[in-house]
VOPAGU-2260 file (C-alpha; in pm, 1 decimal, decimal comma):
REM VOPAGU-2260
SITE   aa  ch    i         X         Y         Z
SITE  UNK   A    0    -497,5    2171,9    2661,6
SITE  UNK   A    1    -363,3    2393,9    2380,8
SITE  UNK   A    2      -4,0    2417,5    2402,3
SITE  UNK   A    3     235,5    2233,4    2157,1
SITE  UNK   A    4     366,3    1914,0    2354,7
SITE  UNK   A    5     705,8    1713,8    2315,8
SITE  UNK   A    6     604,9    1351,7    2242,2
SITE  UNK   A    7     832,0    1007,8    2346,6
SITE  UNK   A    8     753,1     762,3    2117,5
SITE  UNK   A    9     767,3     331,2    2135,7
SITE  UNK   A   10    1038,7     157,8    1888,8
SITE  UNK   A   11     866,8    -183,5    1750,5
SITE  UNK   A   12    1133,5    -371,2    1723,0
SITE  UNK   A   13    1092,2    -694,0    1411,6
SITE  UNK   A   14    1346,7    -908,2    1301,0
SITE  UNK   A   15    1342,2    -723,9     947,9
SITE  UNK   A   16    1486,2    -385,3    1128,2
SITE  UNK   A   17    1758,3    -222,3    1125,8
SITE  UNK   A   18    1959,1    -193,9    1416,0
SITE  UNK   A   19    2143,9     126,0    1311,1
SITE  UNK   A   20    1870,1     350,9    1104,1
SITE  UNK   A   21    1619,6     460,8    1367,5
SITE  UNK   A   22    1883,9     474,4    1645,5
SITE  UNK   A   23    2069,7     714,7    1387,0
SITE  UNK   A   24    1766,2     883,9    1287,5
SITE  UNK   A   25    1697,3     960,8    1665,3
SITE  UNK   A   26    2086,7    1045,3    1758,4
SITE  UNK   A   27    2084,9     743,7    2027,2
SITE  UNK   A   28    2351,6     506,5    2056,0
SITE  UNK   A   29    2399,2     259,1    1722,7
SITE  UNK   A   30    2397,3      35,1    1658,2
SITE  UNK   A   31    2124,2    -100,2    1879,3
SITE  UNK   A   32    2091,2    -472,1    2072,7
SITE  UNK   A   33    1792,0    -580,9    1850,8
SITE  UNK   A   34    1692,3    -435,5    1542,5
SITE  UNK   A   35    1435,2    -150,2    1534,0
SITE  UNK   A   36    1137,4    -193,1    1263,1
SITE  UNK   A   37     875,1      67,2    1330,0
SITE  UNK   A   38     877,9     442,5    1571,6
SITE  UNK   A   39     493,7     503,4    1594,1
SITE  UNK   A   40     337,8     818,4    1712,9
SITE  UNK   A   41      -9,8     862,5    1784,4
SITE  UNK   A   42    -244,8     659,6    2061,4
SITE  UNK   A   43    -264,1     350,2    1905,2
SITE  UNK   A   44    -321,6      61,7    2200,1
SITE  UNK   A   45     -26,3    -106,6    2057,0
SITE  UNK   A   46     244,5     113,5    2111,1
SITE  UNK   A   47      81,0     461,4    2208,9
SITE  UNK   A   48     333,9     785,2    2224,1
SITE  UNK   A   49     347,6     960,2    2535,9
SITE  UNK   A   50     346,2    1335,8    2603,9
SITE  UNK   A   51     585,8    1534,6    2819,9
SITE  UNK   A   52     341,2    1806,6    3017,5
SITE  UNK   A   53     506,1    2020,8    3283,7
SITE  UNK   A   54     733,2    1740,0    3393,9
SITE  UNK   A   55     561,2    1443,9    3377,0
SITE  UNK   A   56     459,2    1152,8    3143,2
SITE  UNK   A   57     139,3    1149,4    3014,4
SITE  UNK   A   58       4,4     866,9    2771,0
SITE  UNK   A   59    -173,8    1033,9    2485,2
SITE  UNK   A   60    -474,3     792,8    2486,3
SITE  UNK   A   61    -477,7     957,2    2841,2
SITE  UNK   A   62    -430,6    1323,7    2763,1
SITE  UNK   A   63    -691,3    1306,2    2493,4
SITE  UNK   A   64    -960,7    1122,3    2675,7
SITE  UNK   A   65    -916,6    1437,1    2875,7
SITE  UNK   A   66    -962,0    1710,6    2626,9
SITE  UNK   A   67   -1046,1    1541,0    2317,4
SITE  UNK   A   68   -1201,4    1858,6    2126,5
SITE  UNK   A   69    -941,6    2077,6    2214,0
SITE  UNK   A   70    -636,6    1879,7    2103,1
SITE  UNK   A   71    -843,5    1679,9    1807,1
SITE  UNK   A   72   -1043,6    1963,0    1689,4
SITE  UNK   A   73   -1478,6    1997,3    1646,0
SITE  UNK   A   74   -1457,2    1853,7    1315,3
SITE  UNK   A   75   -1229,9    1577,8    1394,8
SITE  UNK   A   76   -1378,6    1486,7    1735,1
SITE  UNK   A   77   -1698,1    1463,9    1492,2
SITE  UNK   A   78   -1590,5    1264,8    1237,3
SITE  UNK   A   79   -1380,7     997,1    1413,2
SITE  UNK   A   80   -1434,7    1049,5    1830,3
SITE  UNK   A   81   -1172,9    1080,8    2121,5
SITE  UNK   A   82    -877,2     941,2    1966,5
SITE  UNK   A   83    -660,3    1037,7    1649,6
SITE  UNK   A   84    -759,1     891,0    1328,6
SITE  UNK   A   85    -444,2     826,0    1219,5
SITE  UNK   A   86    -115,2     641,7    1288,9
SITE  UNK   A   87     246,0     817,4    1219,8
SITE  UNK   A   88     557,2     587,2    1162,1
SITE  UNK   A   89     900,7     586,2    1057,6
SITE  UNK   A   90     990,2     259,3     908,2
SITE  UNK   A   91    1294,7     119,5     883,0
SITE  UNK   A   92    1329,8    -197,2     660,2
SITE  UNK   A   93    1636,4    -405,3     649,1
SITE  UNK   A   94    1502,7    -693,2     544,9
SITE  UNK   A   95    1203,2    -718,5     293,5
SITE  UNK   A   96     855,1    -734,9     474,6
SITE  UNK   A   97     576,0   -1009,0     428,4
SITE  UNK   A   98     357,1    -968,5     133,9
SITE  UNK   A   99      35,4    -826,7     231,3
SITE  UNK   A  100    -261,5    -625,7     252,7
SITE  UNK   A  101    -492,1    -451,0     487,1
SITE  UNK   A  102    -864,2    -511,4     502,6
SITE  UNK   A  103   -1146,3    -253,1     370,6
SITE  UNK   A  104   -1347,9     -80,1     681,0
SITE  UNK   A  105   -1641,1    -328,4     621,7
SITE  UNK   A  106   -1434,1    -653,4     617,6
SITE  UNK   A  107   -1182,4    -551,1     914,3
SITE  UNK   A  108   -1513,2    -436,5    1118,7
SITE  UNK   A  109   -1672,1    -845,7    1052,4
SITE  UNK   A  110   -1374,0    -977,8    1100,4
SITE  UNK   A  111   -1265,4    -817,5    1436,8
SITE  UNK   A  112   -1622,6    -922,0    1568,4
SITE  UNK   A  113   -1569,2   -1297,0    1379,3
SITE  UNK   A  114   -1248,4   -1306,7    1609,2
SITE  UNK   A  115   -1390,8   -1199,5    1882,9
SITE  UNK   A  116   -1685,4   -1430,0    1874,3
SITE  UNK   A  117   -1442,9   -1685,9    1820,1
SITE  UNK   A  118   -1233,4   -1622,2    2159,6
SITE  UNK   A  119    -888,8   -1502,8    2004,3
SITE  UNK   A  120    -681,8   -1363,2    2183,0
SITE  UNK   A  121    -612,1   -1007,0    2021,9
SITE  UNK   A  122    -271,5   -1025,8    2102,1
SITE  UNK   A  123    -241,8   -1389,1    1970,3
SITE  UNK   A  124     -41,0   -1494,9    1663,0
SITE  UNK   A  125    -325,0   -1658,3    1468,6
SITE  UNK   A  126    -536,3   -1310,8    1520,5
SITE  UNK   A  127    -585,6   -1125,4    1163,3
SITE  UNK   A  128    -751,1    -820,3    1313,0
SITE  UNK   A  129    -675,4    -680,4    1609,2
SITE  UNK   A  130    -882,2    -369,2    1608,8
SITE  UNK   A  131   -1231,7    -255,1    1383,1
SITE  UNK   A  132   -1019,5     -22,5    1151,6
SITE  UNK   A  133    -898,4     -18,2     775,7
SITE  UNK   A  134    -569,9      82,6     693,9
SITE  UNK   A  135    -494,0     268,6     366,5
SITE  UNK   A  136    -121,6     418,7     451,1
SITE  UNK   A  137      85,8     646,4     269,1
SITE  UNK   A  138     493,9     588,1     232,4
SITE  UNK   A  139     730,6     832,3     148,5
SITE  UNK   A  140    1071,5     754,4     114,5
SITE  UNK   A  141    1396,4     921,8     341,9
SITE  UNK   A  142    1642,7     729,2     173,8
SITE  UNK   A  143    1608,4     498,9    -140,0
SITE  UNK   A  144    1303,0     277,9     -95,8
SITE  UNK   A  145    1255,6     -56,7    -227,7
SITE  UNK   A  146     882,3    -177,5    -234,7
SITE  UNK   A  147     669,9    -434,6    -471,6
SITE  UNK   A  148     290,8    -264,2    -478,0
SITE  UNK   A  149     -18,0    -381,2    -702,5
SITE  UNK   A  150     -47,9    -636,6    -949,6
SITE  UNK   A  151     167,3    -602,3   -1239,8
SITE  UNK   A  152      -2,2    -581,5   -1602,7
SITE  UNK   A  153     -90,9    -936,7   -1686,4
SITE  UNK   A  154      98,3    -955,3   -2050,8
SITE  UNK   A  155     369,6    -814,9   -1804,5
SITE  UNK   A  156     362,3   -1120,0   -1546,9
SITE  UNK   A  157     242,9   -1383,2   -1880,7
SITE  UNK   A  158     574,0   -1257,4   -2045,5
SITE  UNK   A  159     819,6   -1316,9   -1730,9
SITE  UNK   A  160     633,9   -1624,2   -1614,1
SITE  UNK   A  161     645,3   -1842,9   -1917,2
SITE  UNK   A  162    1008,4   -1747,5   -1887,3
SITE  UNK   A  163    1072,7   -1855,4   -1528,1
SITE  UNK   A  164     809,0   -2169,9   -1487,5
SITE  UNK   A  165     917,0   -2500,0   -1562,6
SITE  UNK   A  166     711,2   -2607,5   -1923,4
SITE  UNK   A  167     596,1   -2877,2   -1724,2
SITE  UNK   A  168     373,5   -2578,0   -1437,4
SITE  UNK   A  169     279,8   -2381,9   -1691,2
SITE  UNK   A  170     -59,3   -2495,7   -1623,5
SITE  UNK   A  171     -67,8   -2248,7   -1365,9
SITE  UNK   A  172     -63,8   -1983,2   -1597,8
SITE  UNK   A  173    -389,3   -2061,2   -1781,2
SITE  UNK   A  174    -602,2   -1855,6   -1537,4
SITE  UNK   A  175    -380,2   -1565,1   -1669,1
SITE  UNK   A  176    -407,0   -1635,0   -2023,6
SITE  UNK   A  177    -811,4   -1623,5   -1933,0
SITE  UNK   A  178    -733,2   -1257,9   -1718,6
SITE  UNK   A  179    -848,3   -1482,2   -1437,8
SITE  UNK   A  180    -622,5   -1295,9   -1189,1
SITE  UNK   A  181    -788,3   -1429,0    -879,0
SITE  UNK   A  182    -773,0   -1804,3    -973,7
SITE  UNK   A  183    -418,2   -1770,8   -1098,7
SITE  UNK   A  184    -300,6   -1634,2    -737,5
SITE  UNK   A  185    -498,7   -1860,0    -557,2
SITE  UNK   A  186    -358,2   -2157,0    -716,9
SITE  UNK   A  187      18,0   -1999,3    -660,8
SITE  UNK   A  188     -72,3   -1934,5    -310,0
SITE  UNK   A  189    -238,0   -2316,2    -289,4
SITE  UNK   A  190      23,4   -2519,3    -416,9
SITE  UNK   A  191     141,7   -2834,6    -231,8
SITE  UNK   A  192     496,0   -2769,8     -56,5
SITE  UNK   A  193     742,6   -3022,8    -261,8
SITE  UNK   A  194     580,3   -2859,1    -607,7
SITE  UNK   A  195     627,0   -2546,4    -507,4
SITE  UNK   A  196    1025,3   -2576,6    -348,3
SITE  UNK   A  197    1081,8   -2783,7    -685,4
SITE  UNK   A  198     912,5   -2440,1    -888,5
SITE  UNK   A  199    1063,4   -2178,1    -702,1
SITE  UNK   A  200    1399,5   -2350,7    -738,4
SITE  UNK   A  201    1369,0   -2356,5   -1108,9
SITE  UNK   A  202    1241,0   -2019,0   -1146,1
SITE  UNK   A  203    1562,8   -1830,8    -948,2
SITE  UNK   A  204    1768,1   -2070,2   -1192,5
SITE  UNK   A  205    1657,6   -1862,0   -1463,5
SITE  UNK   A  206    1576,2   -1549,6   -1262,1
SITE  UNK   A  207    2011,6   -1552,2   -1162,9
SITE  UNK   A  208    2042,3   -1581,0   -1555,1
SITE  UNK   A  209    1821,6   -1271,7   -1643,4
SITE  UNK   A  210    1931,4   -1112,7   -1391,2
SITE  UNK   A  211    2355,2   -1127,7   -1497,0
SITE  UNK   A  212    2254,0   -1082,8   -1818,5
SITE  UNK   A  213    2096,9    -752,9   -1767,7
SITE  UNK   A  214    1795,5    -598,7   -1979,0
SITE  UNK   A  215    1415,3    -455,5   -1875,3
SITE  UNK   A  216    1397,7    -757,6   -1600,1
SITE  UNK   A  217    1749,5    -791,9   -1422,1
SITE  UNK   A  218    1620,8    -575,5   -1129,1
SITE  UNK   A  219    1306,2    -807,9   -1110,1
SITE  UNK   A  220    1476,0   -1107,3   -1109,7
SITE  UNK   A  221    1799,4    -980,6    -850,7
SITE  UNK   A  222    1521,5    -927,7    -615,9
SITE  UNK   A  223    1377,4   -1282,4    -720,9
SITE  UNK   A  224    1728,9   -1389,5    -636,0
SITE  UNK   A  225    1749,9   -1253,6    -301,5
SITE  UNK   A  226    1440,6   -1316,3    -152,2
SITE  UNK   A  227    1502,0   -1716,3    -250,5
SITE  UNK   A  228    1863,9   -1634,7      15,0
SITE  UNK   A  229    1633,4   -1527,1     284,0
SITE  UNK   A  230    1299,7   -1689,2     214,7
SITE  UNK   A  231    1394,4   -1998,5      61,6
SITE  UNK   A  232    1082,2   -2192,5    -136,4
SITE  UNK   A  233     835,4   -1934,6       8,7
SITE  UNK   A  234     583,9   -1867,8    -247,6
SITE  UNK   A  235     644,2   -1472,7    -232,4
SITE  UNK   A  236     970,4   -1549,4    -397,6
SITE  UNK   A  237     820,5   -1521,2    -704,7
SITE  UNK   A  238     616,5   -1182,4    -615,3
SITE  UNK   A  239     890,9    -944,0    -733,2
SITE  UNK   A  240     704,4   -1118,3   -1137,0
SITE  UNK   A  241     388,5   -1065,1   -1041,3
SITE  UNK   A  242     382,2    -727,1    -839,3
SITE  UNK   A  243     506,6    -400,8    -970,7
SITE  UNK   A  244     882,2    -339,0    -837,0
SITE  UNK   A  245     899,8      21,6    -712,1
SITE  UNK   A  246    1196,8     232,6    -664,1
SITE  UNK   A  247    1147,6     563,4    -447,7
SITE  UNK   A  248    1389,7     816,3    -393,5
SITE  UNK   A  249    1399,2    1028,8     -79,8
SITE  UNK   A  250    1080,3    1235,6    -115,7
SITE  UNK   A  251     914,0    1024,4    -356,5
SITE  UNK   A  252     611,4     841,0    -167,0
SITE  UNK   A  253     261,8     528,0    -276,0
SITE  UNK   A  254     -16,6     554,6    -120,9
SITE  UNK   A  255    -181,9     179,9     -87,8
SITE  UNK   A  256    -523,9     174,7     -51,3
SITE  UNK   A  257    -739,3     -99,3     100,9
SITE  UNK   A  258    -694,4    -461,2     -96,2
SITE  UNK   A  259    -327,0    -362,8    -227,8
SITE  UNK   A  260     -97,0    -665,3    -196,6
SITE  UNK   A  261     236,9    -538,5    -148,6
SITE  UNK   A  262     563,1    -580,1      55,8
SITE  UNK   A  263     781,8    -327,6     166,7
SITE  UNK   A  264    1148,1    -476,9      52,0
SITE  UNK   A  265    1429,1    -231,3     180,0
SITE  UNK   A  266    1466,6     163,0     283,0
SITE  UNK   A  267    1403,0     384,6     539,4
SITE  UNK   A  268    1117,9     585,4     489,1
SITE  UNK   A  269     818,2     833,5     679,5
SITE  UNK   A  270     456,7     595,4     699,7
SITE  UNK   A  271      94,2     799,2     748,6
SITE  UNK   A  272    -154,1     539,6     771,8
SITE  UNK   A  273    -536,3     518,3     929,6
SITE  UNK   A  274    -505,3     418,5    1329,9
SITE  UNK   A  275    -507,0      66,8    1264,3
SITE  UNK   A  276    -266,3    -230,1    1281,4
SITE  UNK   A  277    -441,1    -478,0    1065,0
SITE  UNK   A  278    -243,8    -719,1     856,6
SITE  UNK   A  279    -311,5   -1046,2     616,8
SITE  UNK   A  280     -21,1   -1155,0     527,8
SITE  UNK   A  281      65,2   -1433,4     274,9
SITE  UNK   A  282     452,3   -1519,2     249,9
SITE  UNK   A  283     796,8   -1377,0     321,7
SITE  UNK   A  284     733,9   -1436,9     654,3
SITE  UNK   A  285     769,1   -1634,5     975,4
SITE  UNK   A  286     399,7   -1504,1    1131,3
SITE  UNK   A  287      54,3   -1612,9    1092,9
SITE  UNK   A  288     -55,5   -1697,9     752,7
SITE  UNK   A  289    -400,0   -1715,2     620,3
SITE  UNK   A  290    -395,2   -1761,2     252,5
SITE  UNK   A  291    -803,8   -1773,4     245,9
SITE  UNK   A  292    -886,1   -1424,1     451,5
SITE  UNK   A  293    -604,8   -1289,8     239,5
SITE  UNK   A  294    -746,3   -1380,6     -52,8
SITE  UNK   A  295   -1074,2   -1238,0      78,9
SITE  UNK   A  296    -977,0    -912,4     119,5
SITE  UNK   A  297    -741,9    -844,9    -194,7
SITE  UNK   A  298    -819,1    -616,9    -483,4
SITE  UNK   A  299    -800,6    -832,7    -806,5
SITE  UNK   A  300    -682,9    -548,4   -1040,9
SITE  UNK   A  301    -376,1    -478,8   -1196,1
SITE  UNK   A  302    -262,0     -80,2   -1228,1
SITE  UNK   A  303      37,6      71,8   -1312,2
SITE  UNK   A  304     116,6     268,1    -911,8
SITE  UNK   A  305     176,6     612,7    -919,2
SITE  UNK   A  306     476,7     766,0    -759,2
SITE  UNK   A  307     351,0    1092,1    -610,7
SITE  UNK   A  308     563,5    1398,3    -527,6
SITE  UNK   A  309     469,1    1669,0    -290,6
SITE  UNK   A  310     255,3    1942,3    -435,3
SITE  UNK   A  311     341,7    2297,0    -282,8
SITE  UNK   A  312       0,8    2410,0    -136,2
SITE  UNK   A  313     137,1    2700,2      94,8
SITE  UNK   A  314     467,2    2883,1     139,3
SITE  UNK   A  315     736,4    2630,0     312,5
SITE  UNK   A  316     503,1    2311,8     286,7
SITE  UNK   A  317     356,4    2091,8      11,5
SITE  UNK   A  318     132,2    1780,4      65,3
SITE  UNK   A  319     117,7    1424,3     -99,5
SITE  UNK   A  320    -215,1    1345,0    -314,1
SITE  UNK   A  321    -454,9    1150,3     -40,6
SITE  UNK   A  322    -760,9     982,6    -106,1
SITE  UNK   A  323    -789,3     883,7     237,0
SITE  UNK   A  324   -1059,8    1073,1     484,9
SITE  UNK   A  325    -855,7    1045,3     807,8
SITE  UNK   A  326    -508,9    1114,4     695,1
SITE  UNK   A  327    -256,7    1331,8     432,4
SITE  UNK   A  328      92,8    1364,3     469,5
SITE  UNK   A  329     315,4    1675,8     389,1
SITE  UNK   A  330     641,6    1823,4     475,3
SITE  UNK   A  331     782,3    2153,0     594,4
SITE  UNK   A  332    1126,2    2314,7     504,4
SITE  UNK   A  333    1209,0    2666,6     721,0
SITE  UNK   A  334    1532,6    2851,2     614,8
SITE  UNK   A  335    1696,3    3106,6     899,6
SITE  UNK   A  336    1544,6    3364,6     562,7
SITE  UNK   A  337    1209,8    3157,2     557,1
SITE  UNK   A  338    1092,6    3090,6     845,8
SITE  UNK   A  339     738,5    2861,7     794,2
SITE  UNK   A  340     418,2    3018,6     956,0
SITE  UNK   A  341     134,7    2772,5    1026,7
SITE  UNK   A  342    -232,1    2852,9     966,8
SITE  UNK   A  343    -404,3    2934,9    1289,8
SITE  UNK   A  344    -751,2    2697,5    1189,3
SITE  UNK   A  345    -611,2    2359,3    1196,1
SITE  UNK   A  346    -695,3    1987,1    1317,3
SITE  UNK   A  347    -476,6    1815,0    1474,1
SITE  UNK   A  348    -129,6    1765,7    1401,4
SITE  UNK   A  349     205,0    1529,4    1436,8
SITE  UNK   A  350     513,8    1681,3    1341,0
SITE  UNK   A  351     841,0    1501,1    1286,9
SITE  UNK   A  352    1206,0    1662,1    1247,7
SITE  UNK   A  353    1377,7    1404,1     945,1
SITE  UNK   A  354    1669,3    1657,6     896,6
SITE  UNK   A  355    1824,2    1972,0    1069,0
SITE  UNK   A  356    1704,3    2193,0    1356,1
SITE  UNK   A  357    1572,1    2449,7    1442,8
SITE  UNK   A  358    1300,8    2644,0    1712,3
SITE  UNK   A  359     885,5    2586,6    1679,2
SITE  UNK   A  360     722,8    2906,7    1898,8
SITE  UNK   A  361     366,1    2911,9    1964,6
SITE  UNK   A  362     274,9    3196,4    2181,3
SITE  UNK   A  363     457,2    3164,1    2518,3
SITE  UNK   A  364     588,6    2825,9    2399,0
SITE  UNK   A  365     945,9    2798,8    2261,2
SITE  UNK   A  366    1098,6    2437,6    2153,7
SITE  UNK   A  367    1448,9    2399,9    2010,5
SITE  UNK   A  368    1448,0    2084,6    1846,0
SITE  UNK   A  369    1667,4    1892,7    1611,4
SITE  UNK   A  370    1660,1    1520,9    1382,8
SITE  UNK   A  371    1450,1    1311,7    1549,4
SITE  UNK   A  372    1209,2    1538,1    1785,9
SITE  UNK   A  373     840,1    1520,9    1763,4
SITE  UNK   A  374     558,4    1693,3    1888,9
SITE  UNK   A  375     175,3    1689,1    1923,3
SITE  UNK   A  376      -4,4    2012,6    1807,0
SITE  UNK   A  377    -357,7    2014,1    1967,7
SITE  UNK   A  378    -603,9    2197,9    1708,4
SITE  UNK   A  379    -692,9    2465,7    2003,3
SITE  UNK   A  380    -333,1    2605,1    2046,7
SITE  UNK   A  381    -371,6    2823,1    1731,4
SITE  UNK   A  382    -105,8    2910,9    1481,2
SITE  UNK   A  383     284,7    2870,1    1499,9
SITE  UNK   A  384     617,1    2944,3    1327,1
SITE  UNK   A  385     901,6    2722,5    1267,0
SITE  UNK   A  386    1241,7    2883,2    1178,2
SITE  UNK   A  387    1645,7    2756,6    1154,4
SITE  UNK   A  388    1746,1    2517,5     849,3
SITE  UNK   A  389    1454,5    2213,7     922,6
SITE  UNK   A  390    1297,1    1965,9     768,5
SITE  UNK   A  391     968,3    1858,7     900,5
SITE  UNK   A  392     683,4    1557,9     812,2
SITE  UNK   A  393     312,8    1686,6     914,0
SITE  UNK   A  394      52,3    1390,4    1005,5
SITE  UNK   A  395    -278,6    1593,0     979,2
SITE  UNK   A  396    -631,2    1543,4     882,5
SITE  UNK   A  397    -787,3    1687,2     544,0
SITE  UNK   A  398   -1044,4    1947,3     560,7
SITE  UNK   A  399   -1302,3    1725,6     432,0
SITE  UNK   A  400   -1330,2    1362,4     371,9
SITE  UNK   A  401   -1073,2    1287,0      54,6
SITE  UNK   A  402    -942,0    1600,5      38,6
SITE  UNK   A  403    -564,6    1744,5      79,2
SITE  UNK   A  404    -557,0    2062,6     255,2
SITE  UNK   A  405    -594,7    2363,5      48,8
């Protein structure tokens, strides 16, 4: 198996989709009966892409169980076994996402055998982990991206807070005062339902003020405002206070590693995370819940998040900064004058059209694809050129573990 394949990917479809943007994205009918969240390509169990060989459907989990050094490359096949060690999505989010985080290797590995032991179902609601894998995941935006990532500075959330509390709860703030960022959340996260509704109510009172009047805060506190409309008395109301708000624009991208509390709010954008679909979630939300593994898991640090841009590494391609050993994300851009010419000594690859078309040739092998085709590029096939006016996202592995490619 060396030969470029087509791939046919599953939609996930949430209730925070959109119904139009991945239907748009692919050029199918829009907008669609239920709205589309998530297009995932790789071999993931839950939703695994299939590949189009000589006229029939193959399941990639399949294909590579077949001829897993050829398509995933010595090193790769090494490092991670017979299956891809990482999970390519386009996400498309109407309507913000839960806050929450994904577990550290060690902690999803104990808790996938803790579930187990206990007789979950891995499919059930209440299940937390659902496979042995951590998830650090890079997001780079297609259109304007709205996301809350990391824990703001705490003078940042003290100087907001005291603001939007009631005098009376400002109790709840003394952790804070203390840099006691772990008790602080865990007493927001605790509180008893009729204090908190009464809270929350208060604070958008003041957060609709702020945000009319304008100044450093009014984008804070409009998202304060609108996540009270669709969440209403749900403690991550208040997250856009304590998280840092993000704005992306198409091209920008985070990368969240392990522990991150976050929640993707609204855009359309590419998502290059480890194989996994682990997820402890703590509000903004109509799932499972568990406020105590969350607060397991989480990183108790606050960080300003850098907003990364692709670095050109190679003529026609530059890559986004990853820390992460079984992913790094980069795009392509051909030109009818520049066409792009791929290294022959490569992993692995997922490529994605976002924009144009054009025609990928390896050897004997001639696609012509346009927005929304994807293919599989087994390591074995060798080097390949991609011409006509294209934009393209590349899911590969780095060269060594941490390390962009070169």
């Amino acid at each position: 198996m060396k030969r470029i394949c087509r791939l046919e990917n599953r939609v996930q479809e949430y209730a925070w989709g959109s119904r139009s943007w991945i239907p748009e994205l692919l050029g199918r009918s829009s907008p669609a009966d239920r709205p589309q969240a998530e297009l995932w390509m790789g071999d993931h169990p839950q939703g695994p892409s299939s590949v189009l060989l000589e006229g029939e459907k193959v399941p990639l989990p399949e294909l590579i169980a077949r001829y897993p050094r050829e398509i995933l490359g010595a090193e790769v096949y090494a490092r991670f076994g017979a299956r891809l060690p990482f999970l390519l999505k386009i996400l498309a989010a109407e309507e913000p996402l839960s806050i929450q985080a994904h577990p550290a290797l060690e902690q999803a590995r104990e808790g996938f055998a803790r579930e187990e032991d206990l007789g979950i179902a891995r499919a059930g609601a209440s299940r937390n982990y659902r496979d042995e894998n951590h998830k650090p995941e890079c997001l780079c935006a297609l259109t304007e991206f709205w996301a809350l990532c990391g824990f703001r500075p705490v003078a940042e959330m003290l100087d907001l807070l005291r603001i939007l509390l009631p005098a009376a709860d400002h109790e709840l703030l003394d952790p804070l005062e203390k840099g006691a960022l772990r008790l602080f959340f865990a007493g927001l996260i605790g509180l008893e339902t009729k204090r908190r509704v009464r809270l929350i109510r208060a604070a958008v009172t003041d957060a609709t003020r702020i945000a009319a009047d304008g100044g450093a805060e009014a984008l804070t506190c409009t998202w304060i405002v609108e996540l009270q409309k669709r969440h209403p008395g749900d403690f991550g109301v208040l997250a856009p206070a304590f998280l840092n708000l993000i704005r992306l624009s198409p091209g920008q991208a985070i990368a969240l590693p392990a522990g991150e509390l976050h929640a993707y709010l609204r855009g359309l954008g590419v998502e290059l995370m480890s194989n996994s679909d682990n997820v402890l979630r703590g509000g903004l939300t109509r799932k499972h819940v568990d406020p105590a593994e969350l607060l397991r898991v989480l990183r108790f640090d606050s960080r300003d998040v850098e907003v990364l841009e692709a670095v050109p590494h190679r003529p026609g391609e530059a890559a986004y900064s990853s820390e992460a050993d079984e992913f790094v994300l980069s795009t392509i851009r051909s030109s009818p004058r520049r066409p792009f010419l791929s290294q022959g000594d490569h992993g692995v690859e997922i490529l994605f059209c976002s924009a144009g078309k054009g025609t990928l040739r390896q050897k004997e092998s001639v696609f012509r694809f346009g927005r929304g085709a994807s293919f599989l590029v087994p390591a074995a096939g060798g080097g390949y050129e991609i011409d006509g006016e294209a934009t393209l996202y590349k899911a590969a592995v780095p060269a060594g573990p941490g390390r962009a490619p070169e």
